[in-house]
N, CA, C and O of each residue as an XYZ file, in Angstrom:
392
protein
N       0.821     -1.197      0.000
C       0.000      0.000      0.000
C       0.867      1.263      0.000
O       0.751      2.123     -0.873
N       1.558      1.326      0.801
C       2.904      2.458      0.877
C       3.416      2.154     -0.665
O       2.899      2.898     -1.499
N       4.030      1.513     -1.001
C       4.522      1.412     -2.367
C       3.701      2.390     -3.121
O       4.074      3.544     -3.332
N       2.172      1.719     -3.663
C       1.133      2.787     -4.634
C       0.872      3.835     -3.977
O      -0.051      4.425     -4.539
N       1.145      4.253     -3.261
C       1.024      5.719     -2.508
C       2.212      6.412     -2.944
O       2.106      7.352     -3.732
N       3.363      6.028     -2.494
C       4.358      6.687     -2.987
C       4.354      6.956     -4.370
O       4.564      8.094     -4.789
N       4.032      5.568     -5.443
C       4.249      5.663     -6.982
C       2.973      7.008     -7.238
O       3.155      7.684     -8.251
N       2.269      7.216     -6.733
C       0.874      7.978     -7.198
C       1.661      9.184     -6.394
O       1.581     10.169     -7.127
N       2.208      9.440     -5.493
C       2.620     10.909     -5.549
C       3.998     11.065     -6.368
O       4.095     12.072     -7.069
N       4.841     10.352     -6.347
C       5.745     10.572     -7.711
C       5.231     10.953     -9.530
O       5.922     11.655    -10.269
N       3.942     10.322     -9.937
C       3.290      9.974    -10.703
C       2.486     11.953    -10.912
O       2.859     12.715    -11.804
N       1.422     12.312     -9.859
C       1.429     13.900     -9.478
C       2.845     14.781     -9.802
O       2.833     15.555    -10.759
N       3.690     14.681     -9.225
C       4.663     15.573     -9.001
C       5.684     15.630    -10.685
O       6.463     16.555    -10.913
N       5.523     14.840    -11.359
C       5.692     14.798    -12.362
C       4.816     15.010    -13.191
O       5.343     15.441    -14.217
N       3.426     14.905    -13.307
C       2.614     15.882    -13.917
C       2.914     17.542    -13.689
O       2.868     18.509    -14.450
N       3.203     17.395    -12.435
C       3.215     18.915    -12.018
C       4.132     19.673    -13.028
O       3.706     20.698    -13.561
N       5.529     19.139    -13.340
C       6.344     19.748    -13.232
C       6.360     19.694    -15.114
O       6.598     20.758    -15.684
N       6.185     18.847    -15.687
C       5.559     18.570    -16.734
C       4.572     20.241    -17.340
O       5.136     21.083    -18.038
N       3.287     20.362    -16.936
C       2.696     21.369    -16.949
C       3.163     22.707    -16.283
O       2.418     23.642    -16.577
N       4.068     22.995    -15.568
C       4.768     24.166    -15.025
C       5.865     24.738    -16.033
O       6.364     25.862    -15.992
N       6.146     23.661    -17.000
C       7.334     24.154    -17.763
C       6.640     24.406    -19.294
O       7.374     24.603    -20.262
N       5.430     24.386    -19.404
C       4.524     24.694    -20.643
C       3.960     26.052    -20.509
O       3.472     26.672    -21.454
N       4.039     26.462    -19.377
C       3.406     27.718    -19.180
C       4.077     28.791    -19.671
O       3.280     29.728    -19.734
N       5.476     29.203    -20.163
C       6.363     29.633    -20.717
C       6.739     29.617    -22.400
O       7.793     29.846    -22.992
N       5.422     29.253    -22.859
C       5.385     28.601    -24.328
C       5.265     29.761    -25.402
O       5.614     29.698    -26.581
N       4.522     31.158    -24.533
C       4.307     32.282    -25.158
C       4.865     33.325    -24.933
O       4.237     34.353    -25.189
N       6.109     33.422    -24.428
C       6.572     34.194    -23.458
C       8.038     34.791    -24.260
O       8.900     33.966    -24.561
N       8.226     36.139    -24.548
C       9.345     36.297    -25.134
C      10.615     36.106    -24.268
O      10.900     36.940    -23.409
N      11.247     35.200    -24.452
C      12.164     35.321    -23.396
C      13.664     36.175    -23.341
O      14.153     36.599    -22.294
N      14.322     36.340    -24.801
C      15.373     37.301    -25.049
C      14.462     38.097    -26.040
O      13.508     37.544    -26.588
N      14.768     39.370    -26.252
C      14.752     40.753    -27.284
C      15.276     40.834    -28.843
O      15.753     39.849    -29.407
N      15.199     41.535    -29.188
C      16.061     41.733    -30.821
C      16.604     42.986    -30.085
O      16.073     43.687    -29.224
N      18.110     43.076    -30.821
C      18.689     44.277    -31.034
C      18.816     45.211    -31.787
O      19.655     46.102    -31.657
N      17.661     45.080    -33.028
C      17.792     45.629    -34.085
C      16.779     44.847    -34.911
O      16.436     43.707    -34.597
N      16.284     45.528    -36.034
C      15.713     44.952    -37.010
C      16.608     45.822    -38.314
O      17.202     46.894    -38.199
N      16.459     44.908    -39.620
C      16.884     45.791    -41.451
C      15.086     46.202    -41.375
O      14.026     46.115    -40.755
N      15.732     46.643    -42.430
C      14.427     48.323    -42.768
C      13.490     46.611    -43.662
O      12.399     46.175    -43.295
N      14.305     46.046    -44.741
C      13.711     45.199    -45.636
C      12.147     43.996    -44.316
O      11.087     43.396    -44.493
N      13.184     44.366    -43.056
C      12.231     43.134    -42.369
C      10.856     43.529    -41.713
O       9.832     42.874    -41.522
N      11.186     44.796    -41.444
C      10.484     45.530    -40.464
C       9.598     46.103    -41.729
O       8.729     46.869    -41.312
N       9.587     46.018    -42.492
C       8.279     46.392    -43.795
C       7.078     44.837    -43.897
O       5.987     44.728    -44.456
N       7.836     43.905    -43.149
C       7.284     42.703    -42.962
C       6.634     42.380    -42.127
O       6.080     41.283    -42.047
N       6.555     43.525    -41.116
C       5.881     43.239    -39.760
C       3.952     43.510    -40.373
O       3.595     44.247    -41.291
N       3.361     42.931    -39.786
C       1.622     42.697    -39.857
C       1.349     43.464    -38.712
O       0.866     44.596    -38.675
N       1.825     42.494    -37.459
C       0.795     43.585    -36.353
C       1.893     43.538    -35.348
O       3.105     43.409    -35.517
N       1.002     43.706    -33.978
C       2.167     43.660    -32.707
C       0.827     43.496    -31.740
O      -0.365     43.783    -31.855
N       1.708     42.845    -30.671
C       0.715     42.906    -29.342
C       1.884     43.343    -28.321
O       3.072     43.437    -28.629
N       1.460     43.536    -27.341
C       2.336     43.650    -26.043
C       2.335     42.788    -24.982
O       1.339     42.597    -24.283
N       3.601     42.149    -24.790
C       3.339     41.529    -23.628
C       3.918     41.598    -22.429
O       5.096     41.547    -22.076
N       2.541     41.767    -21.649
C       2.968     42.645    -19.884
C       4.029     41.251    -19.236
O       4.303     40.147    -19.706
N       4.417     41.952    -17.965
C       4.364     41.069    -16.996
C       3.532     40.335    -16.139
O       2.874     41.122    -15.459
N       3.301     39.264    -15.902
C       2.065     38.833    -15.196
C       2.594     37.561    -14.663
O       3.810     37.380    -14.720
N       1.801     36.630    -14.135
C       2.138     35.272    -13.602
C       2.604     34.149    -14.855
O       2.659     32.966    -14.518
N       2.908     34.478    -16.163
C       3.350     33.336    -16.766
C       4.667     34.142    -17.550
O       5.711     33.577    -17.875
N       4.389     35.438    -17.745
C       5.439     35.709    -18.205
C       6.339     36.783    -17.325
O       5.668     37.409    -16.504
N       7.872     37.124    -17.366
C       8.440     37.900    -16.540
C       9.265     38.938    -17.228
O      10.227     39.513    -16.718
N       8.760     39.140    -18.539
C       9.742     40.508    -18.946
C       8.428     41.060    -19.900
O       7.456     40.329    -20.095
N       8.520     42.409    -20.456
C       7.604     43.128    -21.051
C       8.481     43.267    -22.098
O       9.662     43.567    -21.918
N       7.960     43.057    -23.254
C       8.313     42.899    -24.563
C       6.969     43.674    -25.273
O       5.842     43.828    -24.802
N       7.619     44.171    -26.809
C       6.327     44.003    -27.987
C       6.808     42.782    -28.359
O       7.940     42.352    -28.133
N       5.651     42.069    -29.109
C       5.959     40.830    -30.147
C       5.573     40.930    -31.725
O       4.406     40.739    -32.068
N       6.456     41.197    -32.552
C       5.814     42.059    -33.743
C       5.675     40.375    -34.371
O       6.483     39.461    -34.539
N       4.231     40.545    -34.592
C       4.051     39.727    -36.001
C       4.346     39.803    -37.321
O       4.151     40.874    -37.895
N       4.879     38.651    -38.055
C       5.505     39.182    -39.241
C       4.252     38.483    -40.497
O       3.482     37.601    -40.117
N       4.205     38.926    -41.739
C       3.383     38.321    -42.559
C       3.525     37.316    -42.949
O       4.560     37.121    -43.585
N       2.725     36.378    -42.795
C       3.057     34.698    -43.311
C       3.202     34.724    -44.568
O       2.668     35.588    -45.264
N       3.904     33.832    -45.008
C       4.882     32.820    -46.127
C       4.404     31.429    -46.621
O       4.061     30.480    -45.917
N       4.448     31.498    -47.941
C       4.115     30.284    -47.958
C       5.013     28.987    -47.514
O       4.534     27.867    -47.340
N       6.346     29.316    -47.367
C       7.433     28.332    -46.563
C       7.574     28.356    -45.148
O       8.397     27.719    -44.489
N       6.719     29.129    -44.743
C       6.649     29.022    -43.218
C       5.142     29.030    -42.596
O       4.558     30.093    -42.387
N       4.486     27.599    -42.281
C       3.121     27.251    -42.076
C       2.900     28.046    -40.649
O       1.731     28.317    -40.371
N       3.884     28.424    -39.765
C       3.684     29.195    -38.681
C       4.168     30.490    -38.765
O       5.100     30.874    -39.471
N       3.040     31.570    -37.512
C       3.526     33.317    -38.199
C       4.670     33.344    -37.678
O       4.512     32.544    -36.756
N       5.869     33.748    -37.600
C       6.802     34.349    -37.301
C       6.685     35.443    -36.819
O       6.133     36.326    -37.475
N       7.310     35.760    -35.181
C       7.237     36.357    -34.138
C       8.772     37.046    -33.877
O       9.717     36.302    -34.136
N       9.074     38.349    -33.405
C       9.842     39.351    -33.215
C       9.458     40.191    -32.060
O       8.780     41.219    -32.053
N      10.114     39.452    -30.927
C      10.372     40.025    -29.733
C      11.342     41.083    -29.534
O      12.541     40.813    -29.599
N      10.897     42.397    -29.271
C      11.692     43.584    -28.876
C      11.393     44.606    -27.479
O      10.203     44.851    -27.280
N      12.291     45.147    -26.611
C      12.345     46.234    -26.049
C      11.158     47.489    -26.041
O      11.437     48.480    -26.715
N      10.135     47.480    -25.463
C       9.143     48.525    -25.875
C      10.156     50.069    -25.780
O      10.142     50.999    -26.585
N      11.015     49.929    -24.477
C      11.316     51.328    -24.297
C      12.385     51.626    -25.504
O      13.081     52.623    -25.312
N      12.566     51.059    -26.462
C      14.015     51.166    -27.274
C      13.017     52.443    -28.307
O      11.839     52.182    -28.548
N      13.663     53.796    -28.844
C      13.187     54.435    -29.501
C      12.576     53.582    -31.194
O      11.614     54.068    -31.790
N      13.199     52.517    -31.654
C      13.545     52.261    -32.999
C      12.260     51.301    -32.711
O      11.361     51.757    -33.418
N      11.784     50.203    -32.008
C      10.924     50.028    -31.359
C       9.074     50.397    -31.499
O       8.150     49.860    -32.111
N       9.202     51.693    -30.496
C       8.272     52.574    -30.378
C       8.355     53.173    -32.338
O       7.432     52.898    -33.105
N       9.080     53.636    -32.602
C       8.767     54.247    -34.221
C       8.290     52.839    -35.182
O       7.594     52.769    -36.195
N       8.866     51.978    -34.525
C       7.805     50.719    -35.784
C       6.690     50.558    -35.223
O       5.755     50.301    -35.981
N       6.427     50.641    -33.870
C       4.711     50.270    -33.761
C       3.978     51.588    -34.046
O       2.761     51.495    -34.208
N       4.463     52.628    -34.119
C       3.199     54.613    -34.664
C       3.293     53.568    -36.034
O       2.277     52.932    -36.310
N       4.581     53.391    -36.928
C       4.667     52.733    -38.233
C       3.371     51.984    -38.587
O       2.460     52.513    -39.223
N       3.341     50.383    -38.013
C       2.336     49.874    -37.574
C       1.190     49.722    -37.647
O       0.648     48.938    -38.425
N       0.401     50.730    -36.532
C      -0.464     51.094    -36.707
C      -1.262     52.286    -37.388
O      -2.446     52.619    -37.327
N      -0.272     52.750    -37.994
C      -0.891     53.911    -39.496
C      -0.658     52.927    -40.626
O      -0.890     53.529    -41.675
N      -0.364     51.895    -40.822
C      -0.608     50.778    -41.811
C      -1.598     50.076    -41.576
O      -2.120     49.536    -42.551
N      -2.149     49.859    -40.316
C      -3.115     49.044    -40.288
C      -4.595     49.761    -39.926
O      -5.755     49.367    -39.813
N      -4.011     50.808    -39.830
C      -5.800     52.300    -40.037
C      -6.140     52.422    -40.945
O      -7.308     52.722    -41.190
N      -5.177     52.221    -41.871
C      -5.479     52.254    -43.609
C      -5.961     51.345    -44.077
O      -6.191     51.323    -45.286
């Protein structure tokens, strides 16, 4: 009985830890230092992402326009406070008012 007790909390605690390390799946974790002018004409949209309980740094995440060689969007994590930054998302969103 001790035996399946023990195996069933080993069995938990490895779920746990399993699902604790998925929570980090959306989360920018390093920045760009830069973008070319050619890439940043490629950007679609942007969201922002705060700090909160899954993620721990504040980033934009610029979406880039899908490809037909790339079945997933391609994502560009940057610095909100960086000036070059802030001038692609005013950019941005006067492309996407239009």
């Amino acid at each position: 009985m001790k035996f399946q007790l023990l195996f069933f909390f080993l069995l938990l605690t490895c779920m746990y830890l399993s699902l604790a390390q998925g929570s980090y799946g959306n989360c920018c974790l390093g920045v760009a230092a830069g973008m070319k002018k050619n890439v940043k004409r490629n950007v679609e949209s942007y969201r922002m992402q705060e700090t909160d309980g899954d993620c721990n740094r504040r980033a934009v995440v610029f979406l880039m326009k899908k490809r037909p060689e790339h079945p997933k969007q391609r994502t560009i994590c940057a610095d909100p406070y960086q000036p070059w930054v802030q001038a692609l998302m005013r950019d941005v969103a006067r492309r996407m008012a239009n």
